[in-house]
VODO-252339 format. One record per residue: residue in three letters; x, y, z of N, C-alpha, C in turn. Coordinates in steps of 0.1 Angstrom, whole numbers, padded with zeros to 4 digits, always signed. Layout:
% residues N
ALAXYZXYZXYZ
...
% end
This chain:
% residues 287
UNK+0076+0041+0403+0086+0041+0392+0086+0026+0387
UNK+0087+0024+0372+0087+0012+0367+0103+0006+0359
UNK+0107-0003+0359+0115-0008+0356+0117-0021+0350
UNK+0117-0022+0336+0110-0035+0330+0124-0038+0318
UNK+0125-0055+0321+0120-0061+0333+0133-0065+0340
UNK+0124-0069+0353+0130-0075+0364+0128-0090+0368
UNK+0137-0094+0375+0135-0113+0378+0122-0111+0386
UNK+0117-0124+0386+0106-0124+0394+0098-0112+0399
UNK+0096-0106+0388+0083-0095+0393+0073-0091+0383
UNK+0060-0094+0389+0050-0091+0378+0047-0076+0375
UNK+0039-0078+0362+0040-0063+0357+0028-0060+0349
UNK+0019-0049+0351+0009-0048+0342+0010-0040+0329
UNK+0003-0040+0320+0005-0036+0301+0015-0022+0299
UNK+0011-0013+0316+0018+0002+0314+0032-0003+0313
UNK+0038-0012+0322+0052-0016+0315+0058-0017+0306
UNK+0051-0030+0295+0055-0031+0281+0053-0018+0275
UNK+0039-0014+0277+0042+0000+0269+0051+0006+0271
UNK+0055+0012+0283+0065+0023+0284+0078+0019+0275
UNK+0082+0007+0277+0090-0002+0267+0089+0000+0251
UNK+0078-0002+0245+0072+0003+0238+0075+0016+0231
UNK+0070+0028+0240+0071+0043+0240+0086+0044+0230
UNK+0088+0041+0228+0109+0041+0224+0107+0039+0210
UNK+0094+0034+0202+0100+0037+0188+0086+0048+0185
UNK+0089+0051+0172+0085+0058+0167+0068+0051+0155
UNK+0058+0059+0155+0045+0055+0153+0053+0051+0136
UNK+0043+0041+0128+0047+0034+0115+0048+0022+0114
UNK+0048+0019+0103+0045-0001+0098+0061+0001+0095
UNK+0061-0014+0103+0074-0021+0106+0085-0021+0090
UNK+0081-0026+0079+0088-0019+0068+0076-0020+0055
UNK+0083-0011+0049+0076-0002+0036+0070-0017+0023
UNK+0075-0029+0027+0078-0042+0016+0069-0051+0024
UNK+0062-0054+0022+0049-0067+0029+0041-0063+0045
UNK+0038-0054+0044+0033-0047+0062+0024-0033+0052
UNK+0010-0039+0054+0001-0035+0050+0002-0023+0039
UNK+0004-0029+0025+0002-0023+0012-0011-0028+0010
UNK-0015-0015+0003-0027-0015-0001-0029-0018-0019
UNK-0036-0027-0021-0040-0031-0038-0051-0027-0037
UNK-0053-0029-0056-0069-0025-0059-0071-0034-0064
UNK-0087-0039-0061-0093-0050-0066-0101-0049-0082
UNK-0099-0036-0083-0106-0037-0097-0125-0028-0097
UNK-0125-0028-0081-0139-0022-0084-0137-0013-0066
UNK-0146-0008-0062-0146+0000-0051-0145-0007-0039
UNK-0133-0013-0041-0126-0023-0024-0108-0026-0032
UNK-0101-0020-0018-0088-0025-0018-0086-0037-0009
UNK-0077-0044-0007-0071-0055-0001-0056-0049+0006
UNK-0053-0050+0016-0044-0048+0026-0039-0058+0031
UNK-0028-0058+0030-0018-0070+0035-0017-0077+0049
UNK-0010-0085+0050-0011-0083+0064+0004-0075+0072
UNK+0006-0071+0083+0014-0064+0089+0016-0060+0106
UNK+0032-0058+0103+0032-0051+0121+0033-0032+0119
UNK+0030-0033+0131+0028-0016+0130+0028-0008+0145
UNK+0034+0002+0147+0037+0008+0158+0026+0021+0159
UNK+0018+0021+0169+0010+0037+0173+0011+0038+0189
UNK+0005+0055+0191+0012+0056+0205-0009+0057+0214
UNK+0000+0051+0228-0017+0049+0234-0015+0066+0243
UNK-0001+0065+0244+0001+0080+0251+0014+0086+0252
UNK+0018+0094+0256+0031+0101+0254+0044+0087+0258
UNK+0039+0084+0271+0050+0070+0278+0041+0057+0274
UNK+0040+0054+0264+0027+0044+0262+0027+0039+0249
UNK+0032+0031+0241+0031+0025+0228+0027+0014+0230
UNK+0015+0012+0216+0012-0003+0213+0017-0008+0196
UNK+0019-0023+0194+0016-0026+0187+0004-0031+0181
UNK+0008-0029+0171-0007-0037+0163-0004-0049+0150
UNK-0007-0061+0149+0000-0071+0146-0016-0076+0135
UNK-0015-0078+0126-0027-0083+0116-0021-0095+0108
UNK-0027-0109+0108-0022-0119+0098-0029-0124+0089
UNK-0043-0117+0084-0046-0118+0075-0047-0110+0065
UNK-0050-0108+0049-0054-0099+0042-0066-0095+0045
UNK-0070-0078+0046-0084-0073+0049-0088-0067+0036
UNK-0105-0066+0032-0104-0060+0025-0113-0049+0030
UNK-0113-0035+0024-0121-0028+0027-0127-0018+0014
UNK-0139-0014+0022-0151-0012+0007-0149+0006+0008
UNK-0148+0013-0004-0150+0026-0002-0161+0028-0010
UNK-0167+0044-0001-0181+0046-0002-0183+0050-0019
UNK-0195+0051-0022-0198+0059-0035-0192+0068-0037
UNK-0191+0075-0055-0183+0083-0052-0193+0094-0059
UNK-0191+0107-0058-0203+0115-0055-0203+0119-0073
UNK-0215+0132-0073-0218+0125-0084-0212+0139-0096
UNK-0210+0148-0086-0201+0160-0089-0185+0166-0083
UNK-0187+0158-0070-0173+0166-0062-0166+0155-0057
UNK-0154+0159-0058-0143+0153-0060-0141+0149-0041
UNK-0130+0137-0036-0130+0136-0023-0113+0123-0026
UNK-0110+0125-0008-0099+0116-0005-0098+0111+0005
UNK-0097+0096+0002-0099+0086+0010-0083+0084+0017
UNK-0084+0080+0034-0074+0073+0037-0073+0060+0042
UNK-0070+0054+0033-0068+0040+0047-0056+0041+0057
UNK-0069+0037+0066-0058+0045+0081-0063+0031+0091
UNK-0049+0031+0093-0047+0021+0107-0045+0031+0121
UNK-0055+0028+0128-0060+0036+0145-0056+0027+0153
UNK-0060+0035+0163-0058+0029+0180-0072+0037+0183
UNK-0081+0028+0188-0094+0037+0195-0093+0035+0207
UNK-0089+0048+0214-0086+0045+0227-0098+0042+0236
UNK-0110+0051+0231-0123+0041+0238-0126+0026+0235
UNK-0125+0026+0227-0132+0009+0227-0120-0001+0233
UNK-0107+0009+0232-0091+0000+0236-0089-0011+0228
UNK-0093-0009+0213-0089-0017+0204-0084-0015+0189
UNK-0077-0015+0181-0069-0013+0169-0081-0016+0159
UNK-0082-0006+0144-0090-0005+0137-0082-0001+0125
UNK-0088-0010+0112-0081-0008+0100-0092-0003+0092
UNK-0097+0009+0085-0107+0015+0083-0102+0020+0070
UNK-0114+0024+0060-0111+0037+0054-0120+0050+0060
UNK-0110+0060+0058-0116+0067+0065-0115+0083+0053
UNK-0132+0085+0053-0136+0089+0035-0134+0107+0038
UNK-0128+0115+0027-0128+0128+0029-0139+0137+0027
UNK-0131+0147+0029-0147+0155+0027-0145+0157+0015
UNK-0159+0162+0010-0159+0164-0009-0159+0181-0013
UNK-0148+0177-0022-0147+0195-0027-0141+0189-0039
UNK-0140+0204-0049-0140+0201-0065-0123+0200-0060
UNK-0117+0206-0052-0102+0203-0054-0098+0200-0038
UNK-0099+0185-0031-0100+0180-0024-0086+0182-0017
UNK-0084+0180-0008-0072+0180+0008-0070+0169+0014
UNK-0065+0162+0019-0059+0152+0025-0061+0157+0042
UNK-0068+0147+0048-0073+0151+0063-0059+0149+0067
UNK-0057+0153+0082-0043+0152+0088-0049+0140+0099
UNK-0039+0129+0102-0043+0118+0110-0045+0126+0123
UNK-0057+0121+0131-0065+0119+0146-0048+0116+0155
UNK-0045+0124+0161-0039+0121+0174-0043+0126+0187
UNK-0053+0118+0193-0057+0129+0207-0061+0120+0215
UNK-0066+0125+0225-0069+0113+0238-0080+0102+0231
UNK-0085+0105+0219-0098+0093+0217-0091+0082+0206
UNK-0081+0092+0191-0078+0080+0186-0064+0088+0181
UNK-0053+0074+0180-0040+0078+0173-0041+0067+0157
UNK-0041+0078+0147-0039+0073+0132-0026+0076+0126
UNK-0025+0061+0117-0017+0066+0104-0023+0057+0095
UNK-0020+0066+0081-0024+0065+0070-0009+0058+0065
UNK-0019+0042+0056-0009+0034+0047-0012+0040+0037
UNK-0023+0050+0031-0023+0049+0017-0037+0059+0019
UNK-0037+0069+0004-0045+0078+0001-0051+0072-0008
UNK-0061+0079-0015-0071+0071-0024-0078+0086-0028
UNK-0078+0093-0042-0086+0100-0047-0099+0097-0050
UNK-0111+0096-0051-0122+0094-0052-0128+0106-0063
UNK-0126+0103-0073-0129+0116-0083-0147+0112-0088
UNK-0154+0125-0090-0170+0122-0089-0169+0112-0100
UNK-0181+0105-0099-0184+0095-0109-0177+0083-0110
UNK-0166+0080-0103-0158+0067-0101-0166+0054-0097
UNK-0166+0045-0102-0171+0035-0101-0159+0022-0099
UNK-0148+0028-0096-0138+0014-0092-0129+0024-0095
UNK-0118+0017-0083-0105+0022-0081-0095+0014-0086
UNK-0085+0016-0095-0073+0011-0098-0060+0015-0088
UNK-0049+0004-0100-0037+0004-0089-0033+0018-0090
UNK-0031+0027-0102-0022+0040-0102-0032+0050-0093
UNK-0043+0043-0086-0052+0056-0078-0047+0056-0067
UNK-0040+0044-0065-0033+0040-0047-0021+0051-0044
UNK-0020+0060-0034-0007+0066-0031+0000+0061-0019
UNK+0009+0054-0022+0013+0049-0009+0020+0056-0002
UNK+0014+0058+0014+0023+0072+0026+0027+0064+0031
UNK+0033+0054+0035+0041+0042+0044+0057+0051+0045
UNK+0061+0060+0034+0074+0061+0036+0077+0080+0039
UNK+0063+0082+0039+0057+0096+0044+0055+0098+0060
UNK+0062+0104+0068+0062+0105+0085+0049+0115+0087
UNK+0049+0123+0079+0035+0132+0076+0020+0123+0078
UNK+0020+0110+0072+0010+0104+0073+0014+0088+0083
UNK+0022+0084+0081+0028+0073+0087+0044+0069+0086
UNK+0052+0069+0081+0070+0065+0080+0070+0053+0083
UNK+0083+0049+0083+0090+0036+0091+0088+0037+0109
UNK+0083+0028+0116+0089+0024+0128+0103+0029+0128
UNK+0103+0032+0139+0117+0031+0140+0125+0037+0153
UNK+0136+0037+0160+0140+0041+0175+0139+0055+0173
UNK+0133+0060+0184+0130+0074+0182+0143+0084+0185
UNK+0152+0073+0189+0167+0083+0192+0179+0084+0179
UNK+0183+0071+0175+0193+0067+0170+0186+0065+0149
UNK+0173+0060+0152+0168+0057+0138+0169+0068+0130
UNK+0165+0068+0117+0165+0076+0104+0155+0079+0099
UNK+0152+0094+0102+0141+0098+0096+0136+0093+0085
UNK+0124+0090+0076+0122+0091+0060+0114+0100+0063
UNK+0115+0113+0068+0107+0126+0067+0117+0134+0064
UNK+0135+0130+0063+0142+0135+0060+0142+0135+0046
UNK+0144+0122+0045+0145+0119+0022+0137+0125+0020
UNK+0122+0124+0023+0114+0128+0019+0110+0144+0017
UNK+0118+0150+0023+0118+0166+0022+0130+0164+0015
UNK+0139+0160+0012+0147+0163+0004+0144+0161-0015
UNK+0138+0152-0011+0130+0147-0022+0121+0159-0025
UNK+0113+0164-0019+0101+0173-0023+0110+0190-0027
UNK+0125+0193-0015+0131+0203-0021+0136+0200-0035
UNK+0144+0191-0038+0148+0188-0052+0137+0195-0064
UNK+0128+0189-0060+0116+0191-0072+0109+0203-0071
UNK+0113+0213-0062+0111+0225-0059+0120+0233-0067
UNK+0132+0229-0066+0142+0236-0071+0146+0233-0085
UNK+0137+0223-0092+0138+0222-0104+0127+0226-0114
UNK+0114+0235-0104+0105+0238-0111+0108+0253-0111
UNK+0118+0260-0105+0122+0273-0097+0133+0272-0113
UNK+0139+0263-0119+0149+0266-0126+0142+0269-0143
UNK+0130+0260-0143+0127+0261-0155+0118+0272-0159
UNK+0121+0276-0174+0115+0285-0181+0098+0276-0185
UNK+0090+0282-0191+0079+0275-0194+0078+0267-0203
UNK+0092+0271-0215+0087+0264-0224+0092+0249-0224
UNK+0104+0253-0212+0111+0238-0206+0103+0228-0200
UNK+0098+0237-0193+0085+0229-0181+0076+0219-0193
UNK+0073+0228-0203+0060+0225-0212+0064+0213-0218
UNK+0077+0213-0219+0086+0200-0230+0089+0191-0217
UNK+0091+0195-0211+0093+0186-0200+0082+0174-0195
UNK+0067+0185-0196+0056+0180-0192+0052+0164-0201
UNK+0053+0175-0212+0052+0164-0224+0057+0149-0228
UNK+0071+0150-0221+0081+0137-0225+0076+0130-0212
UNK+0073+0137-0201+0066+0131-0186+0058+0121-0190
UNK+0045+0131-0194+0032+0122-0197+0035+0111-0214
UNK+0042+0117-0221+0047+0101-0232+0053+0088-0226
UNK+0057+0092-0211+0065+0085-0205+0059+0074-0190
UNK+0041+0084-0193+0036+0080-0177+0030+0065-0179
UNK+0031+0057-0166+0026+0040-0166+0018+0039-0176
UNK+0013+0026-0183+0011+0021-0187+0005+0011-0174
UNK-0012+0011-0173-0017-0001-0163-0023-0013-0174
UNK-0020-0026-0173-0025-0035-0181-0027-0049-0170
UNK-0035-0052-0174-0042-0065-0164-0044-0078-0174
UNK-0040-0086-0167-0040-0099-0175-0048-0111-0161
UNK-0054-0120-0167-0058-0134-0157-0057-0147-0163
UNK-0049-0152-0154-0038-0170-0156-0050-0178-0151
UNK-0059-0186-0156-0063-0195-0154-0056-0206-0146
UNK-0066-0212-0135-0056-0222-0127-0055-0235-0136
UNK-0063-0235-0150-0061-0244-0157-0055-0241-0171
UNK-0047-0233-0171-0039-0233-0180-0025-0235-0180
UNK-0019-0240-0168-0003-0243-0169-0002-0258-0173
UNK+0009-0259-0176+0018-0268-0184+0013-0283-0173
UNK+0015-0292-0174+0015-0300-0168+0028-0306-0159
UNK+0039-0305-0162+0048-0309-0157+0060-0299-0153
UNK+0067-0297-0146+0075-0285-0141+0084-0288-0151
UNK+0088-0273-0154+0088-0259-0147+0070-0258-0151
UNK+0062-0254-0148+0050-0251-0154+0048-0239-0159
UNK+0046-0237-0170+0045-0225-0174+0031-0220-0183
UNK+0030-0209-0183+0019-0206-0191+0019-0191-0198
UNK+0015-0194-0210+0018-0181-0223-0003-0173-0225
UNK-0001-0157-0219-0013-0153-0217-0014-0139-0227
UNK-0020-0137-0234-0020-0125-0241-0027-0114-0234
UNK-0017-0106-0237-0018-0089-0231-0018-0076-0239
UNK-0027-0075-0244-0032-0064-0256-0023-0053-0252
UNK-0011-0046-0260-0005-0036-0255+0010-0042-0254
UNK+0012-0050-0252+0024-0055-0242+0037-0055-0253
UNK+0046-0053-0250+0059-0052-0259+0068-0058-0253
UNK+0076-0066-0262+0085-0077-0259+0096-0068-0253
UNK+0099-0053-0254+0108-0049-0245+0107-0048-0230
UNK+0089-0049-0228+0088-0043-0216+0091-0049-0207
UNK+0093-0044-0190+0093-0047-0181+0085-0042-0167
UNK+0072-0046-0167+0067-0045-0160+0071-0048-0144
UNK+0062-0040-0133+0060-0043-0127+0046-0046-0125
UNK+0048-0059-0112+0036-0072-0115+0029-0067-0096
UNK+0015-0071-0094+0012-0070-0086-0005-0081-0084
UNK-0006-0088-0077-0019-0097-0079-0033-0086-0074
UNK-0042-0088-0082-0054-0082-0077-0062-0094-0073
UNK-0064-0092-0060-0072-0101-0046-0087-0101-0051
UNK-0091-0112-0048-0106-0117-0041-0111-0107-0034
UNK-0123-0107-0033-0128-0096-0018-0132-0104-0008
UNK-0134-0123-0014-0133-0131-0003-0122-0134+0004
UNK-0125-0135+0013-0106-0135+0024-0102-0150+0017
UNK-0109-0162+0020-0100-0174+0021-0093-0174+0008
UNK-0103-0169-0003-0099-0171-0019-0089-0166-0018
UNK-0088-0147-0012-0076-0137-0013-0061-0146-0010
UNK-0060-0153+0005-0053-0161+0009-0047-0172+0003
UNK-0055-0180-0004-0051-0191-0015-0046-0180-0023
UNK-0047-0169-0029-0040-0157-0042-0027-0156-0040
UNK-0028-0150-0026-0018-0148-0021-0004-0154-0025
UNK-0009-0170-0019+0001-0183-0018+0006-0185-0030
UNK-0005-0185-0040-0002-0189-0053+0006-0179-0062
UNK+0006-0166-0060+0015-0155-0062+0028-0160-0058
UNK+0029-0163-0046+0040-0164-0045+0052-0177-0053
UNK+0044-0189-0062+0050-0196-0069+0056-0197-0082
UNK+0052-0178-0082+0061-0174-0095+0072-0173-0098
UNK+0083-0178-0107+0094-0173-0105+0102-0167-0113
UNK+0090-0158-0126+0096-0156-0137+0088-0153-0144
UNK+0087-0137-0150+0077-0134-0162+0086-0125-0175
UNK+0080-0131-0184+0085-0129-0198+0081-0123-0207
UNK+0082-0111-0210+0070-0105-0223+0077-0105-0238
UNK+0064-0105-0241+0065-0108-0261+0061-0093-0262
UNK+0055-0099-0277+0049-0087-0285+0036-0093-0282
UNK+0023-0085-0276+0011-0089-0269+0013-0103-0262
UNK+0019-0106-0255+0019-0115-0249+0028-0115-0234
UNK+0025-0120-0225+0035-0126-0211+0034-0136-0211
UNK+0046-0149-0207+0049-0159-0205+0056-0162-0189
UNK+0045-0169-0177+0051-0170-0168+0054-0184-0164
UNK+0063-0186-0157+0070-0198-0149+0072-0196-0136
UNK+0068-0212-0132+0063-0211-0112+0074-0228-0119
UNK+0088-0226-0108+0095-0234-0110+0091-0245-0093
UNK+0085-0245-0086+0087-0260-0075+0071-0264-0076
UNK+0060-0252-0084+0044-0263-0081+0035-0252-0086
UNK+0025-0251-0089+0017-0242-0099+0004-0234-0091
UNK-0001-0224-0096-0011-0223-0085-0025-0230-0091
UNK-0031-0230-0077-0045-0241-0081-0055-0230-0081
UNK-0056-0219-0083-0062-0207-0084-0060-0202-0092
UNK-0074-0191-0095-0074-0181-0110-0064-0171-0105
UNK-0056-0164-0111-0046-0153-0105-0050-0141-0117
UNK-0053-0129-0114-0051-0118-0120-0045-0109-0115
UNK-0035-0105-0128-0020-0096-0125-0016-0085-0130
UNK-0019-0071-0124-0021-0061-0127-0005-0057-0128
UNK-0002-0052-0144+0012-0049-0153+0007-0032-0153
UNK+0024-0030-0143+0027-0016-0148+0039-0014-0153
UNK+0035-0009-0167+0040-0004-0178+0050+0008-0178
UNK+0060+0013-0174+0065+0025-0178+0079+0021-0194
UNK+0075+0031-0200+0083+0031-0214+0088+0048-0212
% end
């Protein structure tokens, strides 16, 4: 019988695990713990992150990553359709943690594999990835993020006292059940329509590291074909596939403190220091 811990007594890894065992498989939170971006061509970038999977029933490990990874998906076929998952494992043979894509099978109306739990490997999936034939680069709206899905991965969290997000999340999916149960077709059909007048808007723009202002606040004005002085995008950097570059991106993302749109144009401001890197910043548009 184990009992951890105790004063002066040593202890081997089944310890901590069983310690361990008490939360629930999932990245530590849904906001900076391994989101997946698209780089603009067939490789995402993955953040860095903590993350909980199980080595055995009384047995949890963490898995702890502090760099951005990027990872390359395969071609995409040249008729049939397929779905990718980026899936963070535990390979219980090799007894080492793996951040993979891991490619589906191809069919004209493709399925979502169910994550590996068995004595060789325990998965979850940060993120799905359609691969439709003929794709030659994946964008941001291809990314689906399951971080907040228990189905493929959820929140960490105490497996007694914590809060499902498999709860929202079925609540979420009944709602939208019960509002496709209520409509007529021709509702649905008007419905459909103001949906898609209404769906993102993806627009990409890139800030030269030599185009800010010289003196703080530093700012710099970039034109964005499309862009409307009402809008309000959401902003997201598209990474390097080289790590150290990605890492300098990173840093320099983060010295933003303010974006402004015109009529075709954004205007951004980095108020304590500028970045010394090219940044490209993928704008989603909803009107």
């Amino acid at each position: 019988m184990l009992c951890f811990p105790l004063d002066n007594a040593e202890y081997e890894a089944d310890a901590l695990g069983a310690w361990l065992a008490t939360r629930t498989r999932g990245v530590f939170a849904a906001e900076g713990h391994f989101n997946v971006v698209a780089n603009g061509d067939m490789t995402v970038t993955v953040s860095p992150g903590i993350a909980w999977l199980k080595a055995d029933d009384y047995w949890g490990v963490v898995i702890y990553e502090a760099n951005p990874t990027v990872l390359t998906l395969s071609t995409a076929d040249g008729e049939l359709n397929r779905i990718d998952a980026v899936c963070l494992r535990l390979n219980k043979n090799q007894n080492q943690p793996e951040l993979v894509i891991k490619k589906g099978a191809y069919a004209q109306s493709p399925s979502i594999a169910a994550p590996v739990r068995d004595v060789n490997f325990d998965e979850i999936y940060v993120a799905t990835i359609p691969v439709n034939s003929g794709a030659t680069a994946i964008g941001a709206l291809d990314i689906n993020d399951q971080r907040m899905n228990e189905a493929y991965c959820g929140l960490m969290r105490d497996g007694v006292t914590g809060i499902s997000t498999q709860v929202i999340y079925n609540q979420w999916a009944a709602f939208m059940t019960t509002i496709q149960g209520i409509l007529d077709e021709n509702t649905a059909g008007n419905l459909l329509n103001l949906i898609n007048s209404h769906a993102p808007v993806q627009l990409t723009v890139t800030l030269p590291a030599s185009g800010w202002s010289t003196t703080g606040p530093y700012i710099q004005t970039a034109t964005v074909t499309g862009m409307l002085d009402t809008d309000a995008p959401l902003v997201d950097v598209l990474l390097s596939a080289v790590a150290a570059t990605a890492v300098a991106q990173l840093e320099a993302y983060g010295y933003i403190g303010r974006i402004d749109t015109g009529s075709g144009q954004i205007t951004v401001t980095c108020y304590e220091d500028k970045p010394a890197v090219d940044l490209t910043l993928a704008l989603k548009v909803v009107r």
